[in-house]
N, C-alpha and C positions, 0 to 999 in steps of 0.2 A: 830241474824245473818241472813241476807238474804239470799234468794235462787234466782237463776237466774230467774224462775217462782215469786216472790216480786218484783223484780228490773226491771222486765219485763210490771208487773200491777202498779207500782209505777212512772214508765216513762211513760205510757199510760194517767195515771191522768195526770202526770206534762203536757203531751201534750195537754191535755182537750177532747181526745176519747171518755170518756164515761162520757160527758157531763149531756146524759139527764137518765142515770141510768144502772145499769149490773141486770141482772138476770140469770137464768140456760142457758137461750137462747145466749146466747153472746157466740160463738165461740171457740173465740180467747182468753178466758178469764177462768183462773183454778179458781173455786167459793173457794174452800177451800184455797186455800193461800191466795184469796180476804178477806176471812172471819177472817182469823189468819192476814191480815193486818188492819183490823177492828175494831179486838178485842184488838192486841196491840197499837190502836189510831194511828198509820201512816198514814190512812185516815180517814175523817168525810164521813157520810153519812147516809139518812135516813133510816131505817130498816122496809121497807112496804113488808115484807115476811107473809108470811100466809100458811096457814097448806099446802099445794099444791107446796111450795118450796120457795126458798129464791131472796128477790129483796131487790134493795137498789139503791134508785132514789138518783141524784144528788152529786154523790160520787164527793170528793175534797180530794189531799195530803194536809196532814196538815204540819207544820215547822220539827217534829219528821220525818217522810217521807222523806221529801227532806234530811235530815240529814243524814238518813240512806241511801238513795240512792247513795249521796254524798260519803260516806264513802266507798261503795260496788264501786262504779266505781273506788273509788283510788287506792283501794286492788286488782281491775283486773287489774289494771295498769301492765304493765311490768316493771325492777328494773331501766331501765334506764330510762325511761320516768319517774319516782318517782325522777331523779335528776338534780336539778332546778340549782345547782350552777354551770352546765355544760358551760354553758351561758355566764360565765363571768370569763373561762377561757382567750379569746383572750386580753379581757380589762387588767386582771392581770397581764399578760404577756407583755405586755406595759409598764404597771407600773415599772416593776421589773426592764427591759431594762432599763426604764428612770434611774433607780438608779442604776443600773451600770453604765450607761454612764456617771451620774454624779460623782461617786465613780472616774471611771477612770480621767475624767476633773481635778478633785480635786489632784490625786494622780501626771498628770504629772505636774502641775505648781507649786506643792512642790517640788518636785524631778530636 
């Protein structure tokens, strides 16, 4: 399950921010949810950490990554944005019409 702090360093890869690698110095960037993304393979990246602290040149999401990001944005979604067949109310409603109309067509030239 993702945390807002994953889906935050998960979209940053998907953007290509941290192109040329993260280490302690990076900001804007919690290293332990980097490293629990790492370690659960949502991202690749090289492991040039040395006793002095943790780096990792060249970070990329991998398909699992985007997967779970994917998933984490639908879930914030709100219930009505989750509903796709809202859309194709007007069309339906058309439809329906039409077969009334033709119900009734049919009914007065029997009648």
């Amino acid at each position: 399950m993702l945390t807002q702090e994953h889906a935050k360093i998960l979209q940053a890869l998907e953007d290509g921010q941290f192109a040329k690698g993260v280490d302690e110095s990076v900001r804007d960037i919690n290293m332990d949810a980097f490293e629990e993304l790492y370690r659960a393979k949502m991202l690749e990246a090289v492991d040039a950490g040395a006793d002095d602290g943790c780096c990792y040149l060249n970070p990329k999401i991998t398909n699992s990554g985007r997967q779970a990001l994917a998933d984490y944005r639908e879930q914030k979604k709100s219930w009505w944005q989750k509903l796709k067949w809202w859309k194709k109310v007007p069309s339906m409603l058309v439809g329906i019409a039409t077969i009334v109309g033709a119900i009734a067509t049919v009914y007065a030239v029997v009648k």
